[in-house]
Each structure stands twice: as structure tokens, then as C-alpha cells.
C-alpha positions in Angstrom: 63.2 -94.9 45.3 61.3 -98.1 44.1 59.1 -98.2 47.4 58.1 -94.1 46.8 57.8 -95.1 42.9 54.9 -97.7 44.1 53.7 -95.8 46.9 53.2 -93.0 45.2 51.2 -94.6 42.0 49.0 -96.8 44.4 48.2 -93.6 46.0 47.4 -91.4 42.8 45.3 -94.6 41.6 43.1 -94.3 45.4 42.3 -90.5 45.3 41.1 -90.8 41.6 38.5 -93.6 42.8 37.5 -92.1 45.8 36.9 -88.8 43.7 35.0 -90.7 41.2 32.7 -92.3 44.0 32.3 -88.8 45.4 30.9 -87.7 42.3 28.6 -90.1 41.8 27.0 -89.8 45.3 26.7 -86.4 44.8 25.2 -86.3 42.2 22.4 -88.6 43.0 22.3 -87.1 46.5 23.5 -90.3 48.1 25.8 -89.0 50.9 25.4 -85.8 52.8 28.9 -85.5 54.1 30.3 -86.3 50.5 28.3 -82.6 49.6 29.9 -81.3 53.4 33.3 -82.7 53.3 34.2 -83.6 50.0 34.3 -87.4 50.6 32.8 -89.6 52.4 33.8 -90.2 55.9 35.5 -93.8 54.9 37.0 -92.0 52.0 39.9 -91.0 54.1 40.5 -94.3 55.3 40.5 -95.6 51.7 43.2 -93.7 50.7 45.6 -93.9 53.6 45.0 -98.1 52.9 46.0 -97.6 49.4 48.8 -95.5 50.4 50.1 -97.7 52.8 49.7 -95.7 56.0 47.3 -98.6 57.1 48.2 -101.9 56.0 46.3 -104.3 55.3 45.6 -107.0 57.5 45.7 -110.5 56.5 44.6 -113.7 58.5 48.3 -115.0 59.1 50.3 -112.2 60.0 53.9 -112.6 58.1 56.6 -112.9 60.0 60.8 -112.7 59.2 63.3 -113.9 61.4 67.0 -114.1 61.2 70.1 -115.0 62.2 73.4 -112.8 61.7 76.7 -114.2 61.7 80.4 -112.9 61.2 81.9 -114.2 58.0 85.3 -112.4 58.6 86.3 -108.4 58.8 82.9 -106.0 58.2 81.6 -108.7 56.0 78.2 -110.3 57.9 75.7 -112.5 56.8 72.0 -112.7 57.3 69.9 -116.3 56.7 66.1 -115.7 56.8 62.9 -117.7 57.5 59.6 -116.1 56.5 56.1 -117.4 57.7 52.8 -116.1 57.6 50.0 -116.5 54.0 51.3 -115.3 50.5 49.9 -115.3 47.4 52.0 -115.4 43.9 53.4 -111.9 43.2 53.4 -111.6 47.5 56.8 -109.1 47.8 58.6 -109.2 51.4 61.3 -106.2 51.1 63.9 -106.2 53.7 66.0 -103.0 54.4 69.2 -102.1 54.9 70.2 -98.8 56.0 72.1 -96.8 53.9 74.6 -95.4 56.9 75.8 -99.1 57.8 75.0 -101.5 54.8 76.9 -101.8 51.7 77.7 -104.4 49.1 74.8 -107.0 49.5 75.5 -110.2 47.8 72.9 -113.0 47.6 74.1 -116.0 46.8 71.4 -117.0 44.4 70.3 -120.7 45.6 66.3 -120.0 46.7 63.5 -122.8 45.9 61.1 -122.2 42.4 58.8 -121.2 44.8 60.2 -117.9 45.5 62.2 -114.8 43.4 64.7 -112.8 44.9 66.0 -109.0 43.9 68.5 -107.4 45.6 68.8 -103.2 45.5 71.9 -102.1 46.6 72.0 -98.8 49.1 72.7 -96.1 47.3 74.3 -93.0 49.7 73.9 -90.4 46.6 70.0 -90.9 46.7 70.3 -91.8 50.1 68.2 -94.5 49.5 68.3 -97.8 51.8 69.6 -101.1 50.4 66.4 -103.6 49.6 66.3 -107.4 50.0 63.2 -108.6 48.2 61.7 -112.2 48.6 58.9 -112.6 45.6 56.6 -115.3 46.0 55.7 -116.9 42.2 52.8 -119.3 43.5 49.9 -119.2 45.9 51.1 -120.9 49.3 54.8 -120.8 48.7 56.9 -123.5 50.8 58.0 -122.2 53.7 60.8 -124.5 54.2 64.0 -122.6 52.1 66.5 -120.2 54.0 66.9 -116.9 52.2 70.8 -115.9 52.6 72.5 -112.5 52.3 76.3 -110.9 53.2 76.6 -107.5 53.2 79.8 -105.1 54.3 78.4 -103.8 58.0 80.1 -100.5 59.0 78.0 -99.9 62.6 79.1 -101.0 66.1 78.3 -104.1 67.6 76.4 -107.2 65.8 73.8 -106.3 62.9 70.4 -105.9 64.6 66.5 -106.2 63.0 65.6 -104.4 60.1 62.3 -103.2 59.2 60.8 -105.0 56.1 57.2 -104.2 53.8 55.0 -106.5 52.3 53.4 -105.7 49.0 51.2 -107.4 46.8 51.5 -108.2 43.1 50.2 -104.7 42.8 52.2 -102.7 44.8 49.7 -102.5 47.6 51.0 -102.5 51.2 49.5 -105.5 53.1 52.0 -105.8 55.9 54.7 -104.2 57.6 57.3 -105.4 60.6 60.6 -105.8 61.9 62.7 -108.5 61.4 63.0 -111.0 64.2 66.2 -113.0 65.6 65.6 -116.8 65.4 65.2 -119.0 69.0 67.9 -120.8 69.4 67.4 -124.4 68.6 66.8 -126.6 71.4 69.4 -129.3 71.4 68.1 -132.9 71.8 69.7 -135.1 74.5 72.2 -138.1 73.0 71.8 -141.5 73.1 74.2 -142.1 75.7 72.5 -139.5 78.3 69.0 -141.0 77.7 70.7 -144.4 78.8 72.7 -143.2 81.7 69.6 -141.5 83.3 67.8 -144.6 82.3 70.0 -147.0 84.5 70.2 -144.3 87.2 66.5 -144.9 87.8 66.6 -148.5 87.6 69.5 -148.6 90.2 67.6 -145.9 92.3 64.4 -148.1 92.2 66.6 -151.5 93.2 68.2 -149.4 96.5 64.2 -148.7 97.4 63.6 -152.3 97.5 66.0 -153.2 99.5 
């Protein structure tokens, strides 16, 4: 309901400018297809960016991956790493379907670079459960993990969810699915880096010889 509630006010907000540049180009007999059509031919596409049927694009394209693991029972846990450009009020809202999610629980620890609000699903509505990750400066760190557990009543292991990016005013500037994390590449010990160092050097004796 809070994503229609600011969907639906950025929207209202759009088709009252677009009406008011109508008016004025008609009246001063600016634009022929504002007379013909009623708004310009761009209008359109104004309104469908402010409604968020065409995000807006930014230069670094935002990004969330995750990992899921089994804390015990139906009880999972999601840890997230976000990259991409955000600017303070910058609002990354991660879903969680109403038919499988219930009980989200964050556990609070986050950097004082970033807010986090948690919605839970609400099956009466329905309405999705909502994750959101608020940046509060310009060029937030993207070092922290963002945690959440949740009670998962689907098959199988929790997959990617869809998120939405808004702005500090409600705008939508991004949308995606959620992404599971490469696995870390493990780095050899100091033991193997010696064995296969001495296994070269005996190699290169036998050559000699």
C-alpha cells in the first residue's frame, strides 16, 4: 500500500504539470499536436516517468545481491550487498511475497550511512512484505551487509525478489531483481603455495641432470 500511496501521488503531481504545459502552449500557439492530441507527443512519456512505468536511468545501474541461508525449521535468512550511485533519501525496497514470507525480523546493526524500515506482509491487504534500505548521505559506503530472517512457507530454498528504487521524492529511478552472490573464490594456503614451489624446483633439478 505504501508503494501505490507514492505511485499514485507522483503520478497525480505529473498529469497536473503536463496539463499546465499544455495550456500554456496552447495558448500561445506553440505546439500543434498539443491543439490535436491534447499533449504534446513527449507528454506521454513524462507521465509514464513520473509514474514509474519507465524508470529512470542513472549512470551506475544499482544492483542487490544476496545470500539465503537456513537458520533452522521455516526460519531463513537473507544478508544483502547493494552497489550502484545513491544519493541521501535514495530508497532500495526489497519484496517479499505475501504467499511465502511472514515475520521479517531485521536485526538492526546497519552503518550511519544507511536507514532501514521493514513492512511486514500483510495477507488481509494482500500486500507484499517490504525490506527498505534508505540512504541518509550522498555516496553512501557500500561496504555494510544488510541482514533479514523471515518465516519461508514455499518449496525449496528462497529465490530473488524483485526490489524498487525511489528517490527522496518518491520517484521511481530503478527497478530489478535481486541477485545471488558469487561464491568467494578461496585463496590457496601457505603450505600449498610451498609444496608447488619445491615441486618446480625438484622438476627443474631432474632437467638438469
Amino acid at each position: 500500500m505504501q508503494i501505490k500511496t507514492r505511485q499514485i501521488a507522483t503520478l497525480s503531481s505529473c498529469i497536473g504539470s503536463t496539463a499546465i504545459w499544455c495550456t500554456e502552449n496552447i495558448s500561445t500557439g506553440k505546439s500543434k499536436r498539443c491543439t490535436e492530441r491534447g499533449f504534446p507527443g513527449y507528454g506521454l512519456l513524462f507521465v509514464l516517468l513520473c509514474a514509474g512505468a519507465v524508470p529512470i536511468a542513472r549512470a551506475d545501474p544499482i544492483g542487490v545481491s544476496y545470500t539465503a541461508s537456513l537458520v533452522g525449521g521455516t526460519e531463513w535468512q537473507y544478508d544483502y550487498r547493494i552497489s550502484g550511485s545513491f544519493l541521501a533519501g535514495d530508497d532500495i525496497a526489497i519484496f517479499f511475497p505475501v504467499s511465502t514470507s511472514s515475520n521479517l525480523i531485521h536485526s538492526g546493526s546497519t552503518s550511519p550511512d544507511w536507514s532501514t524500515l521493514v513492512f511486514q506482509p500483510d495477507p488481509l491487504l494482500p500486500a507484499d512484505g517490504e525490506f527498505d534500505i534508505v540512504a541518509n548521505v550522498d555516496s553512501p559506503s557500500l561496504a555494510p551487509t544488510f541482514d533479514l530472517s523471515f518465516q519461508y512457507s514455499g518449496t525449496g530454498v528462497p529465490g530473488s525478489q524483485s526490489f524498487t528504487v525511489f528517490d527522496a521524492d518518491f520517484n521511481v529511478i530503478d527497478t530489478g531483481s535481486t541477485q545471488p552472490a558469487a561464491p568467494a573464490i578461496p585463496e590457496p594456503s601457505p603450505f600449498l603455495l610451498l609444496g608447488s614451489g619445491l615441486v618446480g624446483l625438484l622438476r627443474r633439478a631432474s632437467r638438469k641432470r
